[in-house]
Residue, then its C-alpha position, 0 to 999 in steps of 0.5 A: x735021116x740023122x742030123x749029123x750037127x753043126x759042120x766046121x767049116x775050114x778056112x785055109x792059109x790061102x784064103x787068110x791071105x788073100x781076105x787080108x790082101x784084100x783089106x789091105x788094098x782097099x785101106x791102101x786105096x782109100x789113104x790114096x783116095x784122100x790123099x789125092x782129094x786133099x791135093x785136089x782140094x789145093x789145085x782147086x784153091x789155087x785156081x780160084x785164086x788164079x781166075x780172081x785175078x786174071x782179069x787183073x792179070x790180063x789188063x796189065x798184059x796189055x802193057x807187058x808181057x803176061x809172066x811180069x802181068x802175072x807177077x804183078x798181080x800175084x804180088x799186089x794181091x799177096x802185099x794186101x793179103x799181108x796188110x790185112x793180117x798184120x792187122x788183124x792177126x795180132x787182136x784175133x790173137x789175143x781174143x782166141x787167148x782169152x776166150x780159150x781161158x775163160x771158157x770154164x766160167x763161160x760154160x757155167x754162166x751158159x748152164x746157168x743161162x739154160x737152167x734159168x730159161x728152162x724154170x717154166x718147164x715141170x720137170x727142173x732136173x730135166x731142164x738142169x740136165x738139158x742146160x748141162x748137156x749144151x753147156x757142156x757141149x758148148x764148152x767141149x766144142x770152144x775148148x776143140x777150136x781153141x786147141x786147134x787154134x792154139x796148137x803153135x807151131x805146127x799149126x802155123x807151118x801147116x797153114x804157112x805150107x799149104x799157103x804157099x803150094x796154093x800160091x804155087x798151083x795159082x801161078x801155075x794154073x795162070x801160066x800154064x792155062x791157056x796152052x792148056x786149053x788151047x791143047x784140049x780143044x786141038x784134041x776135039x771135032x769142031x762141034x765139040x770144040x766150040x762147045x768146050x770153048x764156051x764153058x771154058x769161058x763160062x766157067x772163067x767167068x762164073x768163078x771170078x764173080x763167085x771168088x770176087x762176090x765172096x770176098x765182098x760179101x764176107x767183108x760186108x757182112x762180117x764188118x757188119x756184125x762185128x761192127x753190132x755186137x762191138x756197140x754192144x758191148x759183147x766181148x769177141x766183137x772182132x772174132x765174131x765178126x771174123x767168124x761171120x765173114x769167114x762162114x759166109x763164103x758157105x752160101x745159105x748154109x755158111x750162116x746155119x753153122x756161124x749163126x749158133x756159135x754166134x749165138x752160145x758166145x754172146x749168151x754165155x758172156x753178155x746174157x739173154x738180153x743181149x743174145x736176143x738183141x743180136x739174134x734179131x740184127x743177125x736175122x734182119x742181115x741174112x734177110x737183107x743179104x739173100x734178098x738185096x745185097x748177094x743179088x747186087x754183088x753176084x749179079x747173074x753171073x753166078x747161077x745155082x739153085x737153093x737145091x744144087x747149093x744146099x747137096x754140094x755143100x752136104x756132099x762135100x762137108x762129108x767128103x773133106x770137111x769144112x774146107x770140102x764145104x767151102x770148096x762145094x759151091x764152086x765145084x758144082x758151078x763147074x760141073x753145072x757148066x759142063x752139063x748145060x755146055x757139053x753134055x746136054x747138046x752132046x745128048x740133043x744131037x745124039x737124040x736130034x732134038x734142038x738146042x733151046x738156047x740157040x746153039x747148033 
């Protein structure tokens, strides 16, 4: 047979217009996609918000009516929200300013620090190039935040507007979740019904203890740090506290990410001296924060695996960010509840197999 060569193959106008539909609808759905997750990210805010202060809301309700208990929360929460950042704004402030410009010595005094711990290694050039790789990378990433943190105005509305929709879904939720709940459980079989009621209410109270523990715990670690590192005489000791206190609302994980930062400022402005010293106070406060004080704080209220806390925060640091790895812990507390409440006796009775915690 003869080889008649390559064929051509022929594409026509349909073909072109029905691929570029296609990508078309997908790239549509996924700006919908993560439109929507970032609306869920402020529903999901807002309810965290909004179960914190039920149980504030529900003593009061006890001498009033609920809509004036709510306000009264929302109001009491929102004057100590504004205390506390009248207080601290200004400072953190003037110390992201300054940090943000002296970054260019900061970054030679770390490439200096790099170079000079390398010395022992054979290949100098090696060592210099790997002290100005960090340096550098260091420096780009400080320079990254300081942009952010310094962008104005835009910045300010954007914080300022999603402040106040969070603050608008909290109410909401409190308002509006009870005759929520009360709908759904109508919709379902008695059984299933008094299943759903249970973890609604595990879910209520997991949450508050999770929102008040992180609140507490920040405070306590964040202060601590801070509190160190100012007896030091490091520079940044009010932002580096803040930078603590806010990256230990990441259980496990939060001080992987802040520990380093941490770390880099204190060594590019006060030397190995001092990072080492730090290092070790920042390794002795984790140590006593996961194996005394979140024990005390969180009690067994709030009930995650290392393995389900270590996979949410991953899953959701790579969905929606930082502020999907905050919002990671408690989403899967969530989902944790409704498996163990809903879905295993839903799977038990469906398999006649009985229920080991008691329920029938």
């Amino acid at each position: 047979m003869i080889d008649p060569g390559p064929r051509s193959i022929a594409i026509d106008v349909r073909t072109w217009f029905t691929a570029a539909a296609v990508f078309a609808g997908a790239y549509v759905l996924w700006l919908v996609l993560a439109g929507t997750l970032s609306a869920f990210v402020l529903l999901f805010t807002g309810i965290l918000i909004a179960v914190a202060l039920r149980p504030i809301a529900d003593r009061l309700s006890a001498r009033m009516p609920f809509g004036i208990a709510v306000g009264l929360a929302f109001g009491g929460a929102i004057l100590i929200t504004a205390l506390i950042a009248y207080i601290l704004i200004a400072p953190l402030g003037v110390e992201i300013q300054r940090l943000v410009q002296a970054i260019p010595g900061y970054v030679n005094s770390l490439k200096d620090q790099l170079v000079a711990a390398e010395r022992f290694l054979k290949d100098y050039e090696l060592s210099k190039q790997f002290a100005g790789a960090v340096a550098n990378g260091a420096g780009g990433a400080f320079s990254s935040l300081g942009a952010h943190l310094l962008a104005g105005p835009a910045l300010i509305a954007a914080v300022f507007g999603n402040a106040i929709i969070i603050l608008l879904l909290a109410v909401g939720w409190m308002l509006s979740s009870d005759e929520l709940e009360r709908f759904t459980l109508s919709l379902l079989p008695q059984t299933a019904g008094r299943d759903w009621k249970e973890a609604f209410d595990t879910i209520g109270v997991r949450l508050s203890a999770y929102v008040k523990g992180i609140v507490i715990n920040g405070a306590i670690v964040g202060v601590t740090m801070g509190g160190a590192v100012a007896i030091l005489g490091v520079p940044y000791a009010l932002l580096l506290g803040f930078v603590v206190a806010v990256f230990q609302a990441i259980p496990m994980v939060g001080a992987v990410i802040s520990g380093p930062v941490i770390l880099l400022v204190v060594l590019a402005t006060s030397g190995w001296v001092k990072m080492l010293i730090v290092l070790a106070i920042f390794t002795v406060v984790q140590i006593v924060d996961q194996n005394v004080l979140s024990p005390i704080i969180f009690g067994q209220r709030v009930q995650l695996s290392f393995l389900l806390i270590i996979f949410s925060t991953v899953v959701g640091g790579m969905l929606l960010g930082i502020p999907g790895a905050f919002l990671a812990v408690p989403a899967a507390a969530v989902l944790q509840v409704i498996v163990v409440h809903i879905v295993a006796p839903a799977v038990r009775r469906a398999n006649h197999v009985g229920d080991p915690e008691g329920r029938k």
